[in-house]
ZADO-1210 file (C-alpha; in nm, 4 decimals, padded with zeros to 6 digits):
<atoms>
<atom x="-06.5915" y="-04.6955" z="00.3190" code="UNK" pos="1"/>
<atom x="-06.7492" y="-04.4126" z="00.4866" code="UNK" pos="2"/>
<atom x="-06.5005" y="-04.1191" z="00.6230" code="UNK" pos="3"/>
<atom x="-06.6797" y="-03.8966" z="00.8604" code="UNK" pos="4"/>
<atom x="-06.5163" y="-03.5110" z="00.9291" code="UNK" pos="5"/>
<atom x="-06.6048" y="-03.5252" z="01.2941" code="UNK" pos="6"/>
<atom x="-06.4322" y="-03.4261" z="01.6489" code="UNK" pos="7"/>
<atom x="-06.2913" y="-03.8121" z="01.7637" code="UNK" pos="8"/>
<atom x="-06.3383" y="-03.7216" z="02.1081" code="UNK" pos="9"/>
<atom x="-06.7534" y="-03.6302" z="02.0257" code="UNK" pos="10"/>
<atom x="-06.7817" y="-03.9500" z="01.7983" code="UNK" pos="11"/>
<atom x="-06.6380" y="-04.1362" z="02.1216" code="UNK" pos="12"/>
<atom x="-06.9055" y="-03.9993" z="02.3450" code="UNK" pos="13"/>
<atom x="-07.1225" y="-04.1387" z="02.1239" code="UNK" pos="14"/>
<atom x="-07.0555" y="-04.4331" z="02.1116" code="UNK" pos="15"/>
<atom x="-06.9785" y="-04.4769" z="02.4437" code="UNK" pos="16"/>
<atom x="-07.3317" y="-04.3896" z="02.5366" code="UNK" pos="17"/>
<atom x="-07.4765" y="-04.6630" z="02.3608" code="UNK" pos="18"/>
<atom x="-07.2645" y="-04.9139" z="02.5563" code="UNK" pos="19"/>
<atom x="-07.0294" y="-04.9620" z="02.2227" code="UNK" pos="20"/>
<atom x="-06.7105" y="-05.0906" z="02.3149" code="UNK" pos="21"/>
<atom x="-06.4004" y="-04.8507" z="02.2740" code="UNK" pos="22"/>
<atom x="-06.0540" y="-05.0135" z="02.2206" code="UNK" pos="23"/>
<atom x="-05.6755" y="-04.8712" z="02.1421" code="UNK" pos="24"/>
<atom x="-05.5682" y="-04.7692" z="01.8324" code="UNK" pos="25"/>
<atom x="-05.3590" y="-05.0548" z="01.6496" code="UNK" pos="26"/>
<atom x="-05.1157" y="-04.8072" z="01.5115" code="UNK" pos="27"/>
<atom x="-04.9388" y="-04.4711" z="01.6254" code="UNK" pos="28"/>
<atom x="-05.1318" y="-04.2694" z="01.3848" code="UNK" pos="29"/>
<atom x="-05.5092" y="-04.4662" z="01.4979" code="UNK" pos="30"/>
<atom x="-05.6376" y="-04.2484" z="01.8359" code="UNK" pos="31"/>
<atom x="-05.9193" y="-04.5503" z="01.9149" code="UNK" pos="32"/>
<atom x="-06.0750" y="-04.8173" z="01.7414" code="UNK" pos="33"/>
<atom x="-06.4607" y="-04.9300" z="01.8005" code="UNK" pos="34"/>
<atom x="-06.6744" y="-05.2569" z="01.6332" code="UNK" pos="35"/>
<atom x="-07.0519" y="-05.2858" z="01.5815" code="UNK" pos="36"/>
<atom x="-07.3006" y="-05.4640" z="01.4298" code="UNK" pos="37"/>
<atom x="-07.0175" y="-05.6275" z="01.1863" code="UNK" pos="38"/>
<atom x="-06.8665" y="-05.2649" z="01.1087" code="UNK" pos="39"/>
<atom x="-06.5440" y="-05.0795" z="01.2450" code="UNK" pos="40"/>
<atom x="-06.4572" y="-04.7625" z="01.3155" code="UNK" pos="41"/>
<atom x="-06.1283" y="-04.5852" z="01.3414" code="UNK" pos="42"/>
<atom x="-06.0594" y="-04.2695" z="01.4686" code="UNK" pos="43"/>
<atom x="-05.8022" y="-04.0613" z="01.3520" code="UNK" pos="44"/>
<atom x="-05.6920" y="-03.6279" z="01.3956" code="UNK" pos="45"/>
<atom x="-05.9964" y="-03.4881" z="01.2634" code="UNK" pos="46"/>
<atom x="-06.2428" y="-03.7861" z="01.0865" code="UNK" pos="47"/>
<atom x="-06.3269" y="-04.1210" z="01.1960" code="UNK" pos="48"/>
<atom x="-06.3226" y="-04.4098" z="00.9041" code="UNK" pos="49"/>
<atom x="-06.6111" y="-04.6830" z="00.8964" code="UNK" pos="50"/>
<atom x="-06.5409" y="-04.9756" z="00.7426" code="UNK" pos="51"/>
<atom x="-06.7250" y="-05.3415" z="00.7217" code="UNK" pos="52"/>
<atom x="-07.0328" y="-05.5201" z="00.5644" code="UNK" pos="53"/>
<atom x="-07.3140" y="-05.2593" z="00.6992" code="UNK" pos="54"/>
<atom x="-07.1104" y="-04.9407" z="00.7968" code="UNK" pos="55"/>
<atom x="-07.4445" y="-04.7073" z="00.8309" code="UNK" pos="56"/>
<atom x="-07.5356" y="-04.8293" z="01.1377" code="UNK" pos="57"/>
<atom x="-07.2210" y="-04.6945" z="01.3106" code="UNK" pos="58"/>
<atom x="-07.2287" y="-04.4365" z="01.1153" code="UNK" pos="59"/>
<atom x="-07.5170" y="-04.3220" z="01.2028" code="UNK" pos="60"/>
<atom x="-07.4367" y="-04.3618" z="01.5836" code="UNK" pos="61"/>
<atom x="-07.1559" y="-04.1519" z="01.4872" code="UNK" pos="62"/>
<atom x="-07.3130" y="-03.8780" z="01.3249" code="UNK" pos="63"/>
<atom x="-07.6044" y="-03.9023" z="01.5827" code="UNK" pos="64"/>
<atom x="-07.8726" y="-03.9954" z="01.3613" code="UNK" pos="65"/>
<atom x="-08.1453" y="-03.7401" z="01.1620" code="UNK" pos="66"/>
<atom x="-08.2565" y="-03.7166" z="00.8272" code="UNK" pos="67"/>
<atom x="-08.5134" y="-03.8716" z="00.6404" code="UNK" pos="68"/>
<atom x="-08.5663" y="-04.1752" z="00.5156" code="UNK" pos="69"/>
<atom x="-08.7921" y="-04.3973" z="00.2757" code="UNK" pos="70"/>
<atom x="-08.9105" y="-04.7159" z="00.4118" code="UNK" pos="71"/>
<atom x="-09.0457" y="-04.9791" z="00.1767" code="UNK" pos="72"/>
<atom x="-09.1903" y="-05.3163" z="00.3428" code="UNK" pos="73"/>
<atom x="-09.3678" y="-05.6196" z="00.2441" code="UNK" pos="74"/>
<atom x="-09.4297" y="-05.9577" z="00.3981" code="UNK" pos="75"/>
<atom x="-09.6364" y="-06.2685" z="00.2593" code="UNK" pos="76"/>
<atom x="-09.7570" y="-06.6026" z="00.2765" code="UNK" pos="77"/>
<atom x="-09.8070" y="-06.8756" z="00.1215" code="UNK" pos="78"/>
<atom x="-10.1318" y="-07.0442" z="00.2177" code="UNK" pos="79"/>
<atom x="-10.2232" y="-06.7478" z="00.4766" code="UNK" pos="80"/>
<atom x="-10.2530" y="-06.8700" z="00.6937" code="UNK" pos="81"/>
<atom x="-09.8818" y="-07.0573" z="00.5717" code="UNK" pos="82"/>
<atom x="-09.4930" y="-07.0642" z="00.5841" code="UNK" pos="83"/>
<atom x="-09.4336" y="-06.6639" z="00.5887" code="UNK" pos="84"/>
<atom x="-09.1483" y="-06.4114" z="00.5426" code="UNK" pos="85"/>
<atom x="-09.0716" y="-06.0331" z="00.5300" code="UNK" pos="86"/>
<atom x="-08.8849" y="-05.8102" z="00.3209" code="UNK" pos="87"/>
<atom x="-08.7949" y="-05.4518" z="00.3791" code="UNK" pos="88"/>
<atom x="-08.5515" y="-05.1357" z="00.2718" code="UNK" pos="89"/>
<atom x="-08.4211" y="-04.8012" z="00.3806" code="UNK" pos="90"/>
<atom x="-08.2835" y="-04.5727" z="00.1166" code="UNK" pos="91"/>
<atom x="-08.1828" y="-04.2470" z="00.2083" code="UNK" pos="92"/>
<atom x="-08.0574" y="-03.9131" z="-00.0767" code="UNK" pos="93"/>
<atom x="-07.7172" y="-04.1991" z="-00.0329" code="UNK" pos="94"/>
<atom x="-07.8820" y="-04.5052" z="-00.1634" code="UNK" pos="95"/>
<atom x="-08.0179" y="-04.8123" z="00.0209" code="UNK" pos="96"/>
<atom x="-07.9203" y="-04.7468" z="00.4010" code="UNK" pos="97"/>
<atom x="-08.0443" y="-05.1021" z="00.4975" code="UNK" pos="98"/>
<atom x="-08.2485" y="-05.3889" z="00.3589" code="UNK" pos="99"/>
<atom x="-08.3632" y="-05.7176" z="00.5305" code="UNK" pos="100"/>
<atom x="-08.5325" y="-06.0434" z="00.5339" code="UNK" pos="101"/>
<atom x="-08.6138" y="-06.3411" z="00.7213" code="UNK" pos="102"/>
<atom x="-08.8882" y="-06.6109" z="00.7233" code="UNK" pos="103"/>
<atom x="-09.1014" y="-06.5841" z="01.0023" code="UNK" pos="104"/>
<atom x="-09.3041" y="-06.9172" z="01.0592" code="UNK" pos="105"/>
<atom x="-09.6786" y="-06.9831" z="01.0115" code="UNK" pos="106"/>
<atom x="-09.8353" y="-06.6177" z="00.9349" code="UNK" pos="107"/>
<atom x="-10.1472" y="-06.4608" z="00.7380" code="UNK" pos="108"/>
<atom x="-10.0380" y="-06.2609" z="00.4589" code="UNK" pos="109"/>
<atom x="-10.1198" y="-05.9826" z="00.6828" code="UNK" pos="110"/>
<atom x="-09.9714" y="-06.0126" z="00.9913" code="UNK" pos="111"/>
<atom x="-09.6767" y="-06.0861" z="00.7557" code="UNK" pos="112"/>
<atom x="-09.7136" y="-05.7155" z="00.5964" code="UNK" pos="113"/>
<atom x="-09.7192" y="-05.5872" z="00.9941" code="UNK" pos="114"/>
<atom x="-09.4154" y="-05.7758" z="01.0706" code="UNK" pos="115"/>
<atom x="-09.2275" y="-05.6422" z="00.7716" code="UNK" pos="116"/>
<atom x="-09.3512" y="-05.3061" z="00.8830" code="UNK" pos="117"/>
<atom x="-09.2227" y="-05.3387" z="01.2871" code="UNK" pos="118"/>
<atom x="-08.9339" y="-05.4721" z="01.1485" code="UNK" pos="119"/>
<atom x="-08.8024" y="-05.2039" z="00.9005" code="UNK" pos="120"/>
<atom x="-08.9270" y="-04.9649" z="01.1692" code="UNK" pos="121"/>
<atom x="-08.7133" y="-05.1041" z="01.4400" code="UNK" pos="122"/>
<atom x="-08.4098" y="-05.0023" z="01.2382" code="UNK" pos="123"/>
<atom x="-08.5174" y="-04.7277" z="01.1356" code="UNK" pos="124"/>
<atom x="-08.5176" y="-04.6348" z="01.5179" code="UNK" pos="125"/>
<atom x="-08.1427" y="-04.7578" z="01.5565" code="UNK" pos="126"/>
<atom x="-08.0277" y="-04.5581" z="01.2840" code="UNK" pos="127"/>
<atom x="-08.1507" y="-04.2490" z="01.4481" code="UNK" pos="128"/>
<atom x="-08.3825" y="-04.0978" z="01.1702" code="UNK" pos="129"/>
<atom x="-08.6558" y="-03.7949" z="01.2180" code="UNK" pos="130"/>
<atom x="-08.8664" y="-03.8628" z="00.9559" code="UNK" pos="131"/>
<atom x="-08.9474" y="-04.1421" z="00.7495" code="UNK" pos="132"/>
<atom x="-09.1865" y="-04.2014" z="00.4476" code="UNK" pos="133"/>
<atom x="-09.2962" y="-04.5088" z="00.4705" code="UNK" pos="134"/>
<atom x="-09.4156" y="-04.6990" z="00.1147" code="UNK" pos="135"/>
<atom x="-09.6241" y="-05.0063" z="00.1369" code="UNK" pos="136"/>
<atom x="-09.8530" y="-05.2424" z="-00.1641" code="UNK" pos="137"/>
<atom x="-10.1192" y="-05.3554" z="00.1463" code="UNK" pos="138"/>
<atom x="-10.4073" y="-05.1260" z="00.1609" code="UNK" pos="139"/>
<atom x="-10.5388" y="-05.2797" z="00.3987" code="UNK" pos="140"/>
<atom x="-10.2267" y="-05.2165" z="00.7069" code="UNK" pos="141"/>
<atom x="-10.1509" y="-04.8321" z="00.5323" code="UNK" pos="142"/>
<atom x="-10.5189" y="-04.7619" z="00.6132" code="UNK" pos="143"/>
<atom x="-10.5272" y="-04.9341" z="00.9222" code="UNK" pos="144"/>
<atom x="-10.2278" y="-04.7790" z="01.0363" code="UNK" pos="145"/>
<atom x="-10.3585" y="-04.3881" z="00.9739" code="UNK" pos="146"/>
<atom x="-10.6715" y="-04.4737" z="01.1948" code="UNK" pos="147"/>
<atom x="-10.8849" y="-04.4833" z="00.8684" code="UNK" pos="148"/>
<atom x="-10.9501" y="-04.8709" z="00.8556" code="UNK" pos="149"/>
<atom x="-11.0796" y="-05.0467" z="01.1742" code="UNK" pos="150"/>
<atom x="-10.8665" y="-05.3472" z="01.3171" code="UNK" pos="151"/>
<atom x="-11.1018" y="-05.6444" z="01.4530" code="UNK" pos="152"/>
<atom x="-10.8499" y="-05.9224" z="01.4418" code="UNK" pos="153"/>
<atom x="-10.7308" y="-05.9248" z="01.7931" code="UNK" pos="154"/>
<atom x="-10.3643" y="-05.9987" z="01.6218" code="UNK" pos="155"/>
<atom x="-10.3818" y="-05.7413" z="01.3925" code="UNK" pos="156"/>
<atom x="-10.4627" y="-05.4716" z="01.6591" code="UNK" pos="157"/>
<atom x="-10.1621" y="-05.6062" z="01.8783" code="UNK" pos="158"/>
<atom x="-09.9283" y="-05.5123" z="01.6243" code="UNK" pos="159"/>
<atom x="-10.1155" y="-05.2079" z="01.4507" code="UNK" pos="160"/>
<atom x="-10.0082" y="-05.0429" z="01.8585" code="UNK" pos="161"/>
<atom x="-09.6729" y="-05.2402" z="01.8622" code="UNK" pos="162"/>
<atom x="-09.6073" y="-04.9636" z="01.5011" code="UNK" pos="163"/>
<atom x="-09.7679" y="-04.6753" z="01.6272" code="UNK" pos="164"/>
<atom x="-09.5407" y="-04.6804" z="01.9596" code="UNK" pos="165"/>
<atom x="-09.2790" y="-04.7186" z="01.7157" code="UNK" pos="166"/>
<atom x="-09.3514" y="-04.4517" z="01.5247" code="UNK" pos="167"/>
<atom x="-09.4068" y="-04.2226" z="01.7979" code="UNK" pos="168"/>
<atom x="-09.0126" y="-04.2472" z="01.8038" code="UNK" pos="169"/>
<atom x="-09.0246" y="-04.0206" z="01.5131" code="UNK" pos="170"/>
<atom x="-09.0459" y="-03.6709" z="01.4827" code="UNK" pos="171"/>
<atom x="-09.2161" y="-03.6834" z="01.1138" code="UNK" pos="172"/>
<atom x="-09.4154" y="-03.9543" z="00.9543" code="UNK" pos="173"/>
<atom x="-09.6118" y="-04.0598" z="00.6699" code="UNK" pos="174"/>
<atom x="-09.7770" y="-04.3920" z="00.5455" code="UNK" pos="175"/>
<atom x="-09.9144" y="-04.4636" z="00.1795" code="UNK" pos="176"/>
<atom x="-10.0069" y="-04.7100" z="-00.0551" code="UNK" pos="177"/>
<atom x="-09.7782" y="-04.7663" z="-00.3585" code="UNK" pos="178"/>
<atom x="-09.8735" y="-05.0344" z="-00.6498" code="UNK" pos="179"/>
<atom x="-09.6389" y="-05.3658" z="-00.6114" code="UNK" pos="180"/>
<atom x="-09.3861" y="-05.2513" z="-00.8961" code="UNK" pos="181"/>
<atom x="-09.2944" y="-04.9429" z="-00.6753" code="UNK" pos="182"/>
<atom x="-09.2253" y="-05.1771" z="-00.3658" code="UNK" pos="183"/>
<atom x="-09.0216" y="-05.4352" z="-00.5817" code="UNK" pos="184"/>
<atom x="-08.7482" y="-05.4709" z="-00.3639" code="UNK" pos="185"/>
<atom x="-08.9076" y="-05.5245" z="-00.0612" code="UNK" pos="186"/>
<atom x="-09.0990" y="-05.8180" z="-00.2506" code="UNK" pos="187"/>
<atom x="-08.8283" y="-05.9437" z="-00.4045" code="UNK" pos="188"/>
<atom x="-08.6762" y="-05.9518" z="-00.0310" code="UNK" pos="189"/>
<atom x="-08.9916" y="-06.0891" z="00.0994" code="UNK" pos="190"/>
<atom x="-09.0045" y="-06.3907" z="-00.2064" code="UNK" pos="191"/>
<atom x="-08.5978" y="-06.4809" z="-00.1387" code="UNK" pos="192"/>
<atom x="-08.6579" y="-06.5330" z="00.2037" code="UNK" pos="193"/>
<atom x="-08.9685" y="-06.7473" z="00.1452" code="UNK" pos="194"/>
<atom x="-08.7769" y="-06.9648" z="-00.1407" code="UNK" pos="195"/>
<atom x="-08.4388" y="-06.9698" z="00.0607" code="UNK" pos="196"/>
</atoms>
């Protein structure tokens, strides 16, 4: 349960100005009260308190984002084309920040890695982080996405510009290839989803 040393009235503002919903306190001591994305947060004299299944995204709205982040992602198929699922996470010096899943039809192994890519990247973006060092086991999209690897599959090329406008959100980025055992997570994400 995060506790945040903040100014309630700032930590309002900022909420408020990305349309998050700001209630009464439910006791004399609470000064508001605010709930998103499955979190809530209370304010009270000088700190606000985050509580809830994934707190960091209000946190982060909160604290108004920065920092940097590692981004692992991986996506896969079985029978590429075949059923298909991604897996990513976002640790931070705190730990693991976020991790997903989720199956995402009929998909080539690769457009599966580029989905698990846009996807961690997307929030990334909510969270509000500067710079990210992205980690991923296909050679192939790392080198496609640094401009060193051409893109001829008209697919491909749709989402290779769908992640560099995403990344463009970023103040600091970088891209390599890691060997499968130092993206286990994001595999492991990537298999559950696939089996579940």
């Amino acid at each position: 349960m995060p506790v945040i040393e903040c100014d309630p009235d700032r930590a309002r503002e900022r909420l408020e100005t990305e349309g998050v919903e700001i209630r009464p306190g439910n006791t004399e001591h609470e000064l508001w009260r605010a709930e998103w994305e499955g979190a809530t947060a209370v304010a009270y004299e000088a700190s606000v308190v985050v509580q809830g299944a994934d707190p960091a995204r209000l946190v982060a709205l909160i604290e108004g984002g920065g920092g940097r982040a590692h981004v692992y992602f991986d996506g896969g198929s079985r029978g590429n084309p075949g059923p298909a699922a991604i897996g990513w996470v976002i640790v931070t010096g705190d730990g693991i920040a976020a991790e997903g899943s989720k199956r995402i039809g009929r998909a080539t192994n690769n457009q599966a890695e580029y989905e698990a890519l846009i996807g961690a990247l997307e929030v990334a973006a909510e969270y509000g982080f500067d710079e990210l060092v992205i980690k991923g086991d296909s050679e192939l999209i790392v080198k496609q996405v640094r401009g060193e690897w051409n893109t001829n599959d008209p697919t491909l090329r749709e989402k290779r510009v769908c992640v560099r406008e995403l990344l463009g959100q970023f103040e600091e980025w970088s891209i390599d290839h890691v060997p499968r055992e130092i993206n286990r997570r994001a595999d492991e994400l990537a298999n559950e989803a696939l089996d579940g």
